[in-house]
C-alpha positions as CSV (number, residue, x, y, z in Angstrom):
1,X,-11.2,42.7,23.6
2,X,-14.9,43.5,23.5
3,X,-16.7,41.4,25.9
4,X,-18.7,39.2,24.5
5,X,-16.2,37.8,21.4
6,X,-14.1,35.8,23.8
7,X,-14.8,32.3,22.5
8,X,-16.2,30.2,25.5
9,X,-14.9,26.7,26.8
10,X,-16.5,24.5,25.1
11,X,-15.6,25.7,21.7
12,X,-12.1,26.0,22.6
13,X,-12.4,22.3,23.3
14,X,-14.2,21.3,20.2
15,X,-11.1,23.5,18.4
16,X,-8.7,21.8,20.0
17,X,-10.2,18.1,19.2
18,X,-10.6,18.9,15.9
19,X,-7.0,19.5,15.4
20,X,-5.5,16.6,17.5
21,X,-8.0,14.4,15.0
22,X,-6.5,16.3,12.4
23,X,-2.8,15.4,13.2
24,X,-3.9,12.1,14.3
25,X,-5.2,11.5,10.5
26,X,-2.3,12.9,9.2
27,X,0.5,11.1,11.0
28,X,-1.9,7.8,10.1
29,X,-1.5,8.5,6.7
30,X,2.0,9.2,6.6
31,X,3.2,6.1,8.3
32,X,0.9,4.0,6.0
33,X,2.9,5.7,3.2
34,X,6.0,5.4,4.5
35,X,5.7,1.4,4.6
36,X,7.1,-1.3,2.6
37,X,4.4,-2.8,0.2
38,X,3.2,-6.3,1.1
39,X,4.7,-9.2,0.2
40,X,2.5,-10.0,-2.5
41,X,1.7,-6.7,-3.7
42,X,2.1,-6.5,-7.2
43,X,4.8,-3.6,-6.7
44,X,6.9,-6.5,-5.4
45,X,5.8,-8.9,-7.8
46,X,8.3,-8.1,-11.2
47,X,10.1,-11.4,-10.9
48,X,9.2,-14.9,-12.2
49,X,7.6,-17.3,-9.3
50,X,9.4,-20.3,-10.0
51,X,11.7,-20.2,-7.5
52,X,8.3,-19.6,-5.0
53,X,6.3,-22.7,-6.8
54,X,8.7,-25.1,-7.4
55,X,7.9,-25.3,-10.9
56,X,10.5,-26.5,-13.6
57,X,10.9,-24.6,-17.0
58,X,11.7,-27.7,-20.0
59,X,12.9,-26.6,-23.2
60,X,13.1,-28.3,-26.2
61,X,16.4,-29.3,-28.5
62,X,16.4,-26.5,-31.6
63,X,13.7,-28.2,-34.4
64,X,11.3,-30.5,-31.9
65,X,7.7,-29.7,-31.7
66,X,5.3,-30.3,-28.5
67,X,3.7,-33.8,-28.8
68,X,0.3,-33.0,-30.7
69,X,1.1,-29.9,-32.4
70,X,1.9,-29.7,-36.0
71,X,5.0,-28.2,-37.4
């Protein structure tokens, strides 16, 4: 090697930061990814919520119309 392309200690530190940042970032990323969504995410959310509100679905006998509505 010629003697002055050696790289000096400093920027062999900065190198070296920059790549543990790097993986740091990386494996960040990745185990976000890997995660299971939220609970109320709306990847999650396909199904009705009735069972979660407590709400009660009525239906009508076959040829009755809603109070106030015409027929």
């Amino acid at each position: 090697m010629y003697p002055g392309s050696a790289l000096s200690a400093w920027q062999l530190a900065i190198m070296a930061v920059v790549v543990v940042a790097a993986l740091a970032a990386w494996l960040t990323l990745v185990s976000l990814a890997a995660r299971d969504p939220r609970r109320g995410s709306a990847a999650t959310d396909t199904g009705g919520r009735d069972e979660e509100t407590g709400a009660t679905v009525t239906q009508l006998p076959p040829g009755d119309t809603p109070s106030g509505k015409a027929a």
